[in-house]
mmCIF file of the N, C-alpha and C atoms, coordinates in Angstrom:
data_MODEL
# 
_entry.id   MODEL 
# 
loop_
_atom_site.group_PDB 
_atom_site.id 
_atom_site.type_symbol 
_atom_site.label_atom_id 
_atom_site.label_alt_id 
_atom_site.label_comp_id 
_atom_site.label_asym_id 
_atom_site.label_entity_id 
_atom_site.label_seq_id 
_atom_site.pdbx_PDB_ins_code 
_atom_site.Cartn_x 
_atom_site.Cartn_y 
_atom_site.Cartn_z 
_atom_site.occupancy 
_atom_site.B_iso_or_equiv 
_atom_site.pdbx_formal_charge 
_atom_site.auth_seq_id 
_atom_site.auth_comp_id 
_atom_site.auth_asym_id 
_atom_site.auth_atom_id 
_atom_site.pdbx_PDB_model_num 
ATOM 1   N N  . UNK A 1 1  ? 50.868 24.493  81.983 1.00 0.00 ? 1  UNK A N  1 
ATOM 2   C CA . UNK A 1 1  ? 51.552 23.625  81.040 1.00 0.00 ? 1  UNK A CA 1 
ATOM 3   C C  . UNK A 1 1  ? 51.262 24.060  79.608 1.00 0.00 ? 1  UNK A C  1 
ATOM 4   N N  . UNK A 1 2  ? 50.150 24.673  79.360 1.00 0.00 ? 2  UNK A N  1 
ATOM 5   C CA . UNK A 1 2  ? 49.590 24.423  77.939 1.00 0.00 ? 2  UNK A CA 1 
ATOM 6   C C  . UNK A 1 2  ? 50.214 25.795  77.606 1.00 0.00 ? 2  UNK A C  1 
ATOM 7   N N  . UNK A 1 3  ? 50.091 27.138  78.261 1.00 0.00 ? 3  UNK A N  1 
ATOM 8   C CA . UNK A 1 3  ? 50.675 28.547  78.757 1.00 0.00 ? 3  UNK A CA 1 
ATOM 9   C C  . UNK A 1 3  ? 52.053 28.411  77.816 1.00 0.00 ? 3  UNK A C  1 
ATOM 10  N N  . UNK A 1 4  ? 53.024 27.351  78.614 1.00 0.00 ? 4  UNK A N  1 
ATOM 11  C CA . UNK A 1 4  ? 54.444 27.193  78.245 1.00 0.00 ? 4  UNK A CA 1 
ATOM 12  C C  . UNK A 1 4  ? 54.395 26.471  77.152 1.00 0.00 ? 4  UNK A C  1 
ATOM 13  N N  . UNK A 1 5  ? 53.829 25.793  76.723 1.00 0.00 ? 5  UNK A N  1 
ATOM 14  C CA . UNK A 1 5  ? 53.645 25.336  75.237 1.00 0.00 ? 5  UNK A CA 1 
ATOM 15  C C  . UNK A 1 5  ? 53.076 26.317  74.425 1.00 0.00 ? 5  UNK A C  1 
ATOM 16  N N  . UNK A 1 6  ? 52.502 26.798  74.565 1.00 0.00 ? 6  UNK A N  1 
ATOM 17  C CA . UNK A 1 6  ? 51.797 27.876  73.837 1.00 0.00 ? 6  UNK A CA 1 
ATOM 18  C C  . UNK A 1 6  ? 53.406 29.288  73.465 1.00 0.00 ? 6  UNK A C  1 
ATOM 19  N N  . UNK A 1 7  ? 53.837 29.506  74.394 1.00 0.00 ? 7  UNK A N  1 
ATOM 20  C CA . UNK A 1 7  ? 54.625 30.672  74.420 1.00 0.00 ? 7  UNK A CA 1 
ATOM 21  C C  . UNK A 1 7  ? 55.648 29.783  73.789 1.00 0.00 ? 7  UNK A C  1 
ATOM 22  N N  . UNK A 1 8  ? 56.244 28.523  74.273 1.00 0.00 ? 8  UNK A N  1 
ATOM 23  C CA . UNK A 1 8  ? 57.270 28.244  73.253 1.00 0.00 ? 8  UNK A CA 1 
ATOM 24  C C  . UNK A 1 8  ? 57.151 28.225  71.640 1.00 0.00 ? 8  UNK A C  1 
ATOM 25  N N  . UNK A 1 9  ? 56.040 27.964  71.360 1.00 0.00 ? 9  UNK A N  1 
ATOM 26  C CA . UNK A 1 9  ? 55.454 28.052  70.184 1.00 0.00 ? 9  UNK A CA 1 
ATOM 27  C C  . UNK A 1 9  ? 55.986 28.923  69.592 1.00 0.00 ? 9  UNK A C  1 
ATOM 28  N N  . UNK A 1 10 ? 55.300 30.468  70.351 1.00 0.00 ? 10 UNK A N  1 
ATOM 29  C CA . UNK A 1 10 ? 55.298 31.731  69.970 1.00 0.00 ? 10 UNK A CA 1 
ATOM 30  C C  . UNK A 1 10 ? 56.459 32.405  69.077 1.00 0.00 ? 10 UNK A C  1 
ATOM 31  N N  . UNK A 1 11 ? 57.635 31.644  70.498 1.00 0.00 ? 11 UNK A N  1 
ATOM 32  C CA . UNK A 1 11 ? 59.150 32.257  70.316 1.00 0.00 ? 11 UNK A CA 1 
ATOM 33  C C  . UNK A 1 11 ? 59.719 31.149  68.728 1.00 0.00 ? 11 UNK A C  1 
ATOM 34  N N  . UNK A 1 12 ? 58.769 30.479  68.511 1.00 0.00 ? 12 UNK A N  1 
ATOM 35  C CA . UNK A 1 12 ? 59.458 29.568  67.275 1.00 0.00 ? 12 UNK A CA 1 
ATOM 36  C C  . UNK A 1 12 ? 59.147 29.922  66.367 1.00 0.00 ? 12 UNK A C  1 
ATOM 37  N N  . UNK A 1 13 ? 57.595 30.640  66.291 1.00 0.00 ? 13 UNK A N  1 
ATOM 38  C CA . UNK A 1 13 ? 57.220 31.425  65.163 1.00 0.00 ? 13 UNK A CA 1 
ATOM 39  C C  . UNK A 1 13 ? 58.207 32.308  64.864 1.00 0.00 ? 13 UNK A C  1 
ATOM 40  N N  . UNK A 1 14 ? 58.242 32.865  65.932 1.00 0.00 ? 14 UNK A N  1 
ATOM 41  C CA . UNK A 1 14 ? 58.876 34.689  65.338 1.00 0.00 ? 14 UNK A CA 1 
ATOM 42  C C  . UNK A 1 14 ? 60.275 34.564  64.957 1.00 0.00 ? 14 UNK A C  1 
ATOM 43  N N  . UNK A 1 15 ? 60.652 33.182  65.263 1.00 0.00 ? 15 UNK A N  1 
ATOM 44  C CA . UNK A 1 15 ? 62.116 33.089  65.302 1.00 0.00 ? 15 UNK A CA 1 
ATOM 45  C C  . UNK A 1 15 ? 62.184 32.105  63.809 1.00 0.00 ? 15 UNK A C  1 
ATOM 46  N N  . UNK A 1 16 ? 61.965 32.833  62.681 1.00 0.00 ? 16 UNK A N  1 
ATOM 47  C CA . UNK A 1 16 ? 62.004 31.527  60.914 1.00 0.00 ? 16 UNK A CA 1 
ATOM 48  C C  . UNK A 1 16 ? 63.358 31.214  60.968 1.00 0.00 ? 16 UNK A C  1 
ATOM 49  N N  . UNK A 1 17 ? 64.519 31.346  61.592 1.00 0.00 ? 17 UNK A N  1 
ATOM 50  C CA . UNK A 1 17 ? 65.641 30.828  61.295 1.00 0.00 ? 17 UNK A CA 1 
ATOM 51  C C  . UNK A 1 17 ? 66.172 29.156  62.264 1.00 0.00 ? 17 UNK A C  1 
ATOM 52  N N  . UNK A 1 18 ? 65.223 30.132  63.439 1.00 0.00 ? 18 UNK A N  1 
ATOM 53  C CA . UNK A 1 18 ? 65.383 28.329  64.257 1.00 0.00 ? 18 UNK A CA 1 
ATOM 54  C C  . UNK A 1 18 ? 64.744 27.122  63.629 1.00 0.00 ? 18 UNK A C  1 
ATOM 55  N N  . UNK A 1 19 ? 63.451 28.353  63.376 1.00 0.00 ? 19 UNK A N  1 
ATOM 56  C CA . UNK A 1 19 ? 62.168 27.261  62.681 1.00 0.00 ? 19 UNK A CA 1 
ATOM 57  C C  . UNK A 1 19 ? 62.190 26.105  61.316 1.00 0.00 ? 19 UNK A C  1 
ATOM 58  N N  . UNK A 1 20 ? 63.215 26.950  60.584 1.00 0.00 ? 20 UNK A N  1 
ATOM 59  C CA . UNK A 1 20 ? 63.743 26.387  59.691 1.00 0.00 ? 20 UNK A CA 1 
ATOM 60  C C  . UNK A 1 20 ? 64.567 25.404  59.701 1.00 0.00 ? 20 UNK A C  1 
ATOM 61  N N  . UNK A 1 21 ? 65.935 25.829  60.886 1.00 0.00 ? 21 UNK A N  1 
ATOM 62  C CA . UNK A 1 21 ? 66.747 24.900  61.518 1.00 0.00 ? 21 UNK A CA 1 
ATOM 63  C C  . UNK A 1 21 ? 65.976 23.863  61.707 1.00 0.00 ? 21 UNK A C  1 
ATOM 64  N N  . UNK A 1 22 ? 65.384 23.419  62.280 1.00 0.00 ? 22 UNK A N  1 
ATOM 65  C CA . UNK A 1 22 ? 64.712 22.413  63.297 1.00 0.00 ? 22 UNK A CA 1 
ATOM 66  C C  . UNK A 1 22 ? 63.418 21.664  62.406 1.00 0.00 ? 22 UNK A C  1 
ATOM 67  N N  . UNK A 1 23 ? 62.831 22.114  61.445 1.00 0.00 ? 23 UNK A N  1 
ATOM 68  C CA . UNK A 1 23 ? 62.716 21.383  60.255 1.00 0.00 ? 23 UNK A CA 1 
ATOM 69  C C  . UNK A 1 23 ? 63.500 20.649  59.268 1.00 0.00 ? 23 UNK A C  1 
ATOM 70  N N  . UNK A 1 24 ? 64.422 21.251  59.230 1.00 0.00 ? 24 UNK A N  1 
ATOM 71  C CA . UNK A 1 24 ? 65.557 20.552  58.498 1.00 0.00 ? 24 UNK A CA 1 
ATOM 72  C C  . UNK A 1 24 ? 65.961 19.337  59.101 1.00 0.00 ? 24 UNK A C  1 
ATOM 73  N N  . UNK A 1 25 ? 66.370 19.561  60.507 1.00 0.00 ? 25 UNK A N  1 
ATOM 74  C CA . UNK A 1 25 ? 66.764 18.835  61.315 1.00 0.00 ? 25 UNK A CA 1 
ATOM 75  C C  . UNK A 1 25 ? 66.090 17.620  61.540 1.00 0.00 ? 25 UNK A C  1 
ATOM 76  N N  . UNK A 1 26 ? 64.877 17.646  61.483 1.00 0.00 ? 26 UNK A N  1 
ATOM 77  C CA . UNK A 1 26 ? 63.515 16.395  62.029 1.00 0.00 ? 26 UNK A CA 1 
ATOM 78  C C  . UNK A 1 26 ? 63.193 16.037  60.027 1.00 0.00 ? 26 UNK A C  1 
ATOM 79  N N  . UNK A 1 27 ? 63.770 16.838  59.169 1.00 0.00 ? 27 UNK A N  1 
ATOM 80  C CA . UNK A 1 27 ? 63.819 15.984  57.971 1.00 0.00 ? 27 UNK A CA 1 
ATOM 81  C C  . UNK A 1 27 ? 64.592 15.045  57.500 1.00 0.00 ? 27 UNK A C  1 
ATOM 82  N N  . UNK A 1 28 ? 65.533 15.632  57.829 1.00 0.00 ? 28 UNK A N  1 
ATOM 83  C CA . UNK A 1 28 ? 67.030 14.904  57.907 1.00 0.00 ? 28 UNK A CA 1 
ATOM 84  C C  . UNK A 1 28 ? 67.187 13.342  58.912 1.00 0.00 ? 28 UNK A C  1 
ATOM 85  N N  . UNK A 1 29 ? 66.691 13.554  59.733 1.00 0.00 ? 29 UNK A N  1 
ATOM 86  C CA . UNK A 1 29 ? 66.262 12.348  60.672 1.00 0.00 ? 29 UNK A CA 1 
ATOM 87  C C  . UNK A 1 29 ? 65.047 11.170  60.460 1.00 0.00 ? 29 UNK A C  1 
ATOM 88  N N  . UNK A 1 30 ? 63.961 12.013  59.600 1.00 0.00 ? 30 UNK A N  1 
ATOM 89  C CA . UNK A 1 30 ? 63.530 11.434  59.355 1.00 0.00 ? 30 UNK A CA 1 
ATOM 90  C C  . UNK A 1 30 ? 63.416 10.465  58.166 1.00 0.00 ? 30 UNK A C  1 
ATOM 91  N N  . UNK A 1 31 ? 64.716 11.094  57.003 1.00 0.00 ? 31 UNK A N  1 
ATOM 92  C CA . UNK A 1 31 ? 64.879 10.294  55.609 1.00 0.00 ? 31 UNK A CA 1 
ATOM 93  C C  . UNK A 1 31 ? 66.241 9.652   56.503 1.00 0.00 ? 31 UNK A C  1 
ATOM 94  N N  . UNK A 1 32 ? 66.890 9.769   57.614 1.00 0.00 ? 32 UNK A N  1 
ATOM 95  C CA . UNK A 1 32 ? 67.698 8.770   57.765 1.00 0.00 ? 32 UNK A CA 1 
ATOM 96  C C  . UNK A 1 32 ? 67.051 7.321   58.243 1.00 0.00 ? 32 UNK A C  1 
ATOM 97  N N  . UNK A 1 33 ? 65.711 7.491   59.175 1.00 0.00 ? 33 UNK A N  1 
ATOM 98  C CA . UNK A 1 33 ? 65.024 6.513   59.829 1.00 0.00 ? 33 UNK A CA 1 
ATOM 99  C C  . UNK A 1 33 ? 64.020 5.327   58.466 1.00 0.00 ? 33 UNK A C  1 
ATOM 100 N N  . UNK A 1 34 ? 63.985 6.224   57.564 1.00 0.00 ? 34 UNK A N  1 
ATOM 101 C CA . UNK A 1 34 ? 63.636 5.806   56.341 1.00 0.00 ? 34 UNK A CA 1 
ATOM 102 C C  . UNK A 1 34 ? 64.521 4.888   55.618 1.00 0.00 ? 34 UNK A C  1 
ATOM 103 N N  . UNK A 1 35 ? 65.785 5.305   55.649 1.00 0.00 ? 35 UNK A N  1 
ATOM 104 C CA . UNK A 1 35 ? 66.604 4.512   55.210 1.00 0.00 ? 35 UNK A CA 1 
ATOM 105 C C  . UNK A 1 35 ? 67.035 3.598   55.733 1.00 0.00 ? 35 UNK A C  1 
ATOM 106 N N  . UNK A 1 36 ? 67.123 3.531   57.108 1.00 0.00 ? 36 UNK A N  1 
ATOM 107 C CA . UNK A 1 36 ? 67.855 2.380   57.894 1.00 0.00 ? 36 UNK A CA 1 
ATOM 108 C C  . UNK A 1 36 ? 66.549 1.615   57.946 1.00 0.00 ? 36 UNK A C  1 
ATOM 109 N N  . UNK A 1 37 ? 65.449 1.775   58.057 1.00 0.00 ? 37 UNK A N  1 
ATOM 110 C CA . UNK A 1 37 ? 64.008 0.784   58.079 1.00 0.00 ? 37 UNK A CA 1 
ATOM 111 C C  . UNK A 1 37 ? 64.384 0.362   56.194 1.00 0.00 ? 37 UNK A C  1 
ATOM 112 N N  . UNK A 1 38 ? 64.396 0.917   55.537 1.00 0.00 ? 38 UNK A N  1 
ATOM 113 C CA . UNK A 1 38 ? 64.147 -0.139  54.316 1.00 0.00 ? 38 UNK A CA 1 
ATOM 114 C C  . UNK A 1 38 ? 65.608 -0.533  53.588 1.00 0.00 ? 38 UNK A C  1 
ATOM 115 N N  . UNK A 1 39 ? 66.453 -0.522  54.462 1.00 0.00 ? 39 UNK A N  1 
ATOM 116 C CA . UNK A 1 39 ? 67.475 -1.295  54.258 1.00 0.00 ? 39 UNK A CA 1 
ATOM 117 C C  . UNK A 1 39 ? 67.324 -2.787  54.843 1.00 0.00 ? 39 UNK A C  1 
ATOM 118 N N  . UNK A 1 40 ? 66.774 -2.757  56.064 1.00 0.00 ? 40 UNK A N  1 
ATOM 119 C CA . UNK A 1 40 ? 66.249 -3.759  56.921 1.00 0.00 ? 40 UNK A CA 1 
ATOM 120 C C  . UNK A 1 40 ? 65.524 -4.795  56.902 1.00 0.00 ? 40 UNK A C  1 
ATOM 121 N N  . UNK A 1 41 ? 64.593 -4.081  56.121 1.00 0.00 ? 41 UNK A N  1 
ATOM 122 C CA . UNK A 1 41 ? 63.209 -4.816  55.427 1.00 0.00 ? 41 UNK A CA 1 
ATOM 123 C C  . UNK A 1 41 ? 63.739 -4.989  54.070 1.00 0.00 ? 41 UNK A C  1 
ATOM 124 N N  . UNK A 1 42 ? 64.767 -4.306  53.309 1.00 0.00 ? 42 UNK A N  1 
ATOM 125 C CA . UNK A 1 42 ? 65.110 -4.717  51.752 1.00 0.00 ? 42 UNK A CA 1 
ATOM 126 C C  . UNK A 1 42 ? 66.237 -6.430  52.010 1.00 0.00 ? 42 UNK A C  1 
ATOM 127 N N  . UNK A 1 43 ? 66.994 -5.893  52.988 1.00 0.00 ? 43 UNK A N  1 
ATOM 128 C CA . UNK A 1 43 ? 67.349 -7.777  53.573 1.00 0.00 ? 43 UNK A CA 1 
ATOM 129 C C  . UNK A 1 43 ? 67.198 -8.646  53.927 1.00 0.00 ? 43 UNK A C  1 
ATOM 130 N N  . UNK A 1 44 ? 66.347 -8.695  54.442 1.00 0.00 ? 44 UNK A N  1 
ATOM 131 C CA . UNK A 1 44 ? 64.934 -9.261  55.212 1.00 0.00 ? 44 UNK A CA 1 
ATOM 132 C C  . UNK A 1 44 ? 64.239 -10.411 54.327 1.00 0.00 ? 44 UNK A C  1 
ATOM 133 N N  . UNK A 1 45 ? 64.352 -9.486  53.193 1.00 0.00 ? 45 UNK A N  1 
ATOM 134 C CA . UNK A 1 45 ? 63.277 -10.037 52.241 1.00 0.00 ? 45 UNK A CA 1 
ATOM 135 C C  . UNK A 1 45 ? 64.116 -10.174 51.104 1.00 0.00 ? 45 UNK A C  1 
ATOM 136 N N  . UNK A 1 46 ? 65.516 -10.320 51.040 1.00 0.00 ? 46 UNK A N  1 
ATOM 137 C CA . UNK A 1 46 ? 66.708 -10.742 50.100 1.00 0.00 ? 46 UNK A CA 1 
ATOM 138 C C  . UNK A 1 46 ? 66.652 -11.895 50.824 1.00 0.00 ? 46 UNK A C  1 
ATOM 139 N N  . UNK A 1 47 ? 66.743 -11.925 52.110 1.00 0.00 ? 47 UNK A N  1 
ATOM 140 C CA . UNK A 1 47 ? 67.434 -13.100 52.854 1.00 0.00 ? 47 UNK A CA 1 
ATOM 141 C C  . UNK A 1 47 ? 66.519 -14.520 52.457 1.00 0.00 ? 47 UNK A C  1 
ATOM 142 N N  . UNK A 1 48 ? 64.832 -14.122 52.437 1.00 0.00 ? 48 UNK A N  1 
ATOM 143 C CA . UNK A 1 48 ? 63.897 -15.159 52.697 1.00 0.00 ? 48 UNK A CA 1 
ATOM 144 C C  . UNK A 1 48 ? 63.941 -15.236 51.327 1.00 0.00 ? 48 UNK A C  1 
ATOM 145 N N  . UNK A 1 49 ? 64.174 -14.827 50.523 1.00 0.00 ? 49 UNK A N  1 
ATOM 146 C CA . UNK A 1 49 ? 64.304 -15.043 49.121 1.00 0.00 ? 49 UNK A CA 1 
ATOM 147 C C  . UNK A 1 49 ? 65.261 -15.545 48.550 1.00 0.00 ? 49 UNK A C  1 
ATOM 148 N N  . UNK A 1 50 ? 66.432 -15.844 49.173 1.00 0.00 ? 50 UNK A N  1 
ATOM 149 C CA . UNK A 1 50 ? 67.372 -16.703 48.732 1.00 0.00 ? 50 UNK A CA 1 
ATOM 150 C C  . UNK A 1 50 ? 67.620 -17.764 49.334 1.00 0.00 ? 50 UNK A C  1 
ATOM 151 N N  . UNK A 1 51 ? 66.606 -17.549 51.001 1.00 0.00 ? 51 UNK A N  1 
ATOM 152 C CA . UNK A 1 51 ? 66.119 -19.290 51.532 1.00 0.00 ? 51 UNK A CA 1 
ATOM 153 C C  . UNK A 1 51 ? 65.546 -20.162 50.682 1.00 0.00 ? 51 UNK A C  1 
ATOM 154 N N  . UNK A 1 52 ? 64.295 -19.147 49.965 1.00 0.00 ? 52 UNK A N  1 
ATOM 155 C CA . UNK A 1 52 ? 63.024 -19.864 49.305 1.00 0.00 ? 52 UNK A CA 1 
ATOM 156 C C  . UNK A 1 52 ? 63.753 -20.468 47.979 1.00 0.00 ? 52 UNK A C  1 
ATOM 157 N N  . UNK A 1 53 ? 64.663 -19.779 47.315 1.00 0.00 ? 53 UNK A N  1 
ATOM 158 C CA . UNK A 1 53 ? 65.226 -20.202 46.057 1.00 0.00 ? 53 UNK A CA 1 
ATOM 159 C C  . UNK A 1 53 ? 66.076 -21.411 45.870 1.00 0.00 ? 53 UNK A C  1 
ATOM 160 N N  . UNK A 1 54 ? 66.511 -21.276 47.239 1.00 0.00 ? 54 UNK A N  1 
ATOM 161 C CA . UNK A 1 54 ? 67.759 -22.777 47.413 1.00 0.00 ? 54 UNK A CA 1 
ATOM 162 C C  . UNK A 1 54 ? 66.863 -23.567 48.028 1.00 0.00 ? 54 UNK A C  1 
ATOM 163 N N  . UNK A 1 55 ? 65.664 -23.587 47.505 1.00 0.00 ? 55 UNK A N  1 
ATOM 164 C CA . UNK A 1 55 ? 64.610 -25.409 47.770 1.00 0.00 ? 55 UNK A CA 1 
ATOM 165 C C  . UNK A 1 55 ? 64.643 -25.194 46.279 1.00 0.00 ? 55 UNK A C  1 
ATOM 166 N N  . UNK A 1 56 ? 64.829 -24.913 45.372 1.00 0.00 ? 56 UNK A N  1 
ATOM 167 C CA . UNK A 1 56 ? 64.710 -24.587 44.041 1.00 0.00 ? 56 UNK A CA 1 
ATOM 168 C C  . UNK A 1 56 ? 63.224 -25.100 43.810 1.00 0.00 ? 56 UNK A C  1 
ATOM 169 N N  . UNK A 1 57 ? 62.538 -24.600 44.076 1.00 0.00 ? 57 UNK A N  1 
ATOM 170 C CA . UNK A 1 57 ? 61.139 -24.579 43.095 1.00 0.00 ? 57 UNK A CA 1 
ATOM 171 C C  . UNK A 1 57 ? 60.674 -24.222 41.890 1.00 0.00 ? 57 UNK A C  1 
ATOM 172 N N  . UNK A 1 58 ? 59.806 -25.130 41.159 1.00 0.00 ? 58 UNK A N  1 
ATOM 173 C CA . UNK A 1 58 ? 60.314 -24.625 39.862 1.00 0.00 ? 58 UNK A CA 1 
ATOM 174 C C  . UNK A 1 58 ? 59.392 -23.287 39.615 1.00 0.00 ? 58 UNK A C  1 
ATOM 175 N N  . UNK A 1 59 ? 58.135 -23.161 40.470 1.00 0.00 ? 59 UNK A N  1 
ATOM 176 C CA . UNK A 1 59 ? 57.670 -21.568 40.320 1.00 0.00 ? 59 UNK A CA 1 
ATOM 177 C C  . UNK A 1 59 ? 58.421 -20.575 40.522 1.00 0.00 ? 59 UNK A C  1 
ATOM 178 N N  . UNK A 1 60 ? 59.462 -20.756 41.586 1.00 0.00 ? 60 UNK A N  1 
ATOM 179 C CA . UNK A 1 60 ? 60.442 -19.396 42.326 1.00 0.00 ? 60 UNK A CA 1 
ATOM 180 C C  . UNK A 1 60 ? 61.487 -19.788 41.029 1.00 0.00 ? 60 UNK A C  1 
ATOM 181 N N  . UNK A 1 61 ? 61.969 -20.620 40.208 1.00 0.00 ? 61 UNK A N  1 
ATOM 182 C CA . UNK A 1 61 ? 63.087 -20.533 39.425 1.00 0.00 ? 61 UNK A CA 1 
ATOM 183 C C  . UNK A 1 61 ? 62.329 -20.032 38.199 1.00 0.00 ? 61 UNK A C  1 
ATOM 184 N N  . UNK A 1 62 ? 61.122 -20.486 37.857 1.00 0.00 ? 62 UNK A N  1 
ATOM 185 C CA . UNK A 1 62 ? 60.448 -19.694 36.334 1.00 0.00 ? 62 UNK A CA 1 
ATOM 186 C C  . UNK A 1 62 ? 60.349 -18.188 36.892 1.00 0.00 ? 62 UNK A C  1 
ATOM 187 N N  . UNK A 1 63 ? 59.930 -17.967 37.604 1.00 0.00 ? 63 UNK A N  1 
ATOM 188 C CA . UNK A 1 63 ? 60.347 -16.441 38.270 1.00 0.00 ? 63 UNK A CA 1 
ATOM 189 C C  . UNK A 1 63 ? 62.054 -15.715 37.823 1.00 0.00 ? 63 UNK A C  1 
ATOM 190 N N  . UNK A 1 64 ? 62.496 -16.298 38.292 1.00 0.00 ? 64 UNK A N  1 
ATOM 191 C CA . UNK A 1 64 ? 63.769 -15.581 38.532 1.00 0.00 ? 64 UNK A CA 1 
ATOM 192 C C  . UNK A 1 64 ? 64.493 -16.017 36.955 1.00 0.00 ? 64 UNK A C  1 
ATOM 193 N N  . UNK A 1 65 ? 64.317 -16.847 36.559 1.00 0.00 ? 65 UNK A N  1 
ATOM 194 C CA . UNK A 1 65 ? 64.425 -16.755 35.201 1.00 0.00 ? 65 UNK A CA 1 
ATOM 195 C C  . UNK A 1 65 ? 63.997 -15.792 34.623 1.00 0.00 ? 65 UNK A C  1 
ATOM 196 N N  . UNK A 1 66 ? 62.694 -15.592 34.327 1.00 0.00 ? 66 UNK A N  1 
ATOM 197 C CA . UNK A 1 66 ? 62.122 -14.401 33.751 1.00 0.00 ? 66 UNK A CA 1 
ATOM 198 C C  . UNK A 1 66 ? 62.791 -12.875 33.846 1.00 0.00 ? 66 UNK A C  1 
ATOM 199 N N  . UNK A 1 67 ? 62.851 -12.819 34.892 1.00 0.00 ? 67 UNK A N  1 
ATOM 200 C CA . UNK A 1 67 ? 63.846 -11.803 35.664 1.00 0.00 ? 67 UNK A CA 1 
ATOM 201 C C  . UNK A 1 67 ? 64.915 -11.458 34.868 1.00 0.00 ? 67 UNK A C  1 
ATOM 202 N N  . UNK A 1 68 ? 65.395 -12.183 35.218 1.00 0.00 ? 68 UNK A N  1 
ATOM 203 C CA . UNK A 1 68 ? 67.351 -12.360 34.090 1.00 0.00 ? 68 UNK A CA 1 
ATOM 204 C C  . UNK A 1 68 ? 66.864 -12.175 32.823 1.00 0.00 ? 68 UNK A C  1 
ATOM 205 N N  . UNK A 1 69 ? 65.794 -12.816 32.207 1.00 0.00 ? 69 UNK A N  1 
ATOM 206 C CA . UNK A 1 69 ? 65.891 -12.301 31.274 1.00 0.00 ? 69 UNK A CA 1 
ATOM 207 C C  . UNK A 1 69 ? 65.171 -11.161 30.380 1.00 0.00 ? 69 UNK A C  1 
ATOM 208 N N  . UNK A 1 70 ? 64.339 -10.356 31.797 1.00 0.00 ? 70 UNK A N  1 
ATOM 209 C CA . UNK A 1 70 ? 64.003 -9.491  31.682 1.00 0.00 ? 70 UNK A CA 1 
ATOM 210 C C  . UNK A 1 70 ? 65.228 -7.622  31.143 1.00 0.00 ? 70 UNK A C  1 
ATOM 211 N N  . UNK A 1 71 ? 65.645 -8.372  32.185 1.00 0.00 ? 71 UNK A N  1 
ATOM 212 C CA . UNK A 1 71 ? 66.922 -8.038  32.924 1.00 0.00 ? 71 UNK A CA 1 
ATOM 213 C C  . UNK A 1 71 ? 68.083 -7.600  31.741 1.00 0.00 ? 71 UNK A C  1 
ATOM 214 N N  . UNK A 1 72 ? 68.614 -8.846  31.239 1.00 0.00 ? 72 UNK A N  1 
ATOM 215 C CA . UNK A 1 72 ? 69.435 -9.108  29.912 1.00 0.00 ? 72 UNK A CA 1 
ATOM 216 C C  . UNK A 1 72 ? 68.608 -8.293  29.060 1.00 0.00 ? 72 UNK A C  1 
ATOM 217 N N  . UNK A 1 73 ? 67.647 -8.198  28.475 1.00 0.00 ? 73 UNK A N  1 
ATOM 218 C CA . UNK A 1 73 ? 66.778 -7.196  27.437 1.00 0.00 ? 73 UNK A CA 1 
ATOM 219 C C  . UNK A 1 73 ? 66.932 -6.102  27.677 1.00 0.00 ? 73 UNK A C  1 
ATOM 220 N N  . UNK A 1 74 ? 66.746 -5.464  28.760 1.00 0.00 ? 74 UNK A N  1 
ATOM 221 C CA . UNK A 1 74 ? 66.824 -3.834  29.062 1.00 0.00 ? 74 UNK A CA 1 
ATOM 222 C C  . UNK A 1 74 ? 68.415 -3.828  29.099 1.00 0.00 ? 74 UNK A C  1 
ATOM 223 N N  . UNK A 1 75 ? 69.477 -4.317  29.671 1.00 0.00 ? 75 UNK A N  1 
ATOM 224 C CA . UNK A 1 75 ? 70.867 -4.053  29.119 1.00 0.00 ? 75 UNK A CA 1 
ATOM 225 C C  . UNK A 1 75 ? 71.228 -4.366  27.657 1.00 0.00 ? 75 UNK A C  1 
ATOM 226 N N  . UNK A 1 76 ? 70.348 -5.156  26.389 1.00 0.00 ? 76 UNK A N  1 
ATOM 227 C CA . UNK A 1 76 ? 70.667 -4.991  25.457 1.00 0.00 ? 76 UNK A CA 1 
ATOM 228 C C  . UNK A 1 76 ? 70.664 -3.808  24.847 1.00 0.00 ? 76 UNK A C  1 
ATOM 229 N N  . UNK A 1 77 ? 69.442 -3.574  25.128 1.00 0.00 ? 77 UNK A N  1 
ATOM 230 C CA . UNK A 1 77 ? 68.510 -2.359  24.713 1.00 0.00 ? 77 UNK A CA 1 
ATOM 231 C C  . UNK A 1 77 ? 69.438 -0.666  25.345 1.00 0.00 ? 77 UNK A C  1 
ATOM 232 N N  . UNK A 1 78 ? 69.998 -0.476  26.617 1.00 0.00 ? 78 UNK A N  1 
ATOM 233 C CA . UNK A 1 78 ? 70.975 0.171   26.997 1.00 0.00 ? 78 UNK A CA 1 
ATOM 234 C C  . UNK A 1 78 ? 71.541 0.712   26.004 1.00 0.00 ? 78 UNK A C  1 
ATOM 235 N N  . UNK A 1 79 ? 72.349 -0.819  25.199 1.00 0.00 ? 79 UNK A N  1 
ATOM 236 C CA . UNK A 1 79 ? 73.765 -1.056  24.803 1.00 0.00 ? 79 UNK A CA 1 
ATOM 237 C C  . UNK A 1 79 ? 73.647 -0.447  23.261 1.00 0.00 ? 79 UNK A C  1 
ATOM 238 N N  . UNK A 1 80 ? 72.740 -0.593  22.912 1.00 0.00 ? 80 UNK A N  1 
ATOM 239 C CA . UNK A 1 80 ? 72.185 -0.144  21.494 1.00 0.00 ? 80 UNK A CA 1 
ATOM 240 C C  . UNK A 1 80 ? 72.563 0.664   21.621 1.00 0.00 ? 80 UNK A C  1 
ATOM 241 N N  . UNK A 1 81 ? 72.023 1.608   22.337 1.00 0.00 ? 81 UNK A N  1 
ATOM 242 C CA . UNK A 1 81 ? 71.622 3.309   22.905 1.00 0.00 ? 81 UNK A CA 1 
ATOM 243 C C  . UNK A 1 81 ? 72.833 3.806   23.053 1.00 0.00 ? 81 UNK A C  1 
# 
């Protein structure tokens, strides 16, 4: 078993064009698995955040206030520019 792992190895070394292929390939897969996980978790946590906001609390609304008008400042500041 270890023989045939070993020799497949071998043939992947000598071969930089597969090797390359097949890096690409497991990169590519792996910034897609990246993306679909923090799309997931970025809604996730939109979702519980716009549960938590519609009890309107006034800590989660001085929050999100701040925000906006964090927010509004850096597009003034843009607009100058």
């Amino acid at each position: 078993m270890e023989r045939a792992n070993l020799a497949e190895f071998m043939q992947l070394v000598q071969n930089p064009v597969r090797l390359i292929f097949l890096n690409f390939l497991s990169g590519l897969a792996r910034g897609f698995g990246i993306a679909i996980g923090l799309t997931i978790i970025a809604s996730l946590f939109l979702l519980f955040l716009t549960r938590v906001a519609s009890l309107n609390l006034p800590i989660i609304g001085k929050f999100v206030a701040e925000l906006v008008r964090i927010v509004n400042q850096q597009l003034q500041i843009y607009k100058l520019n």
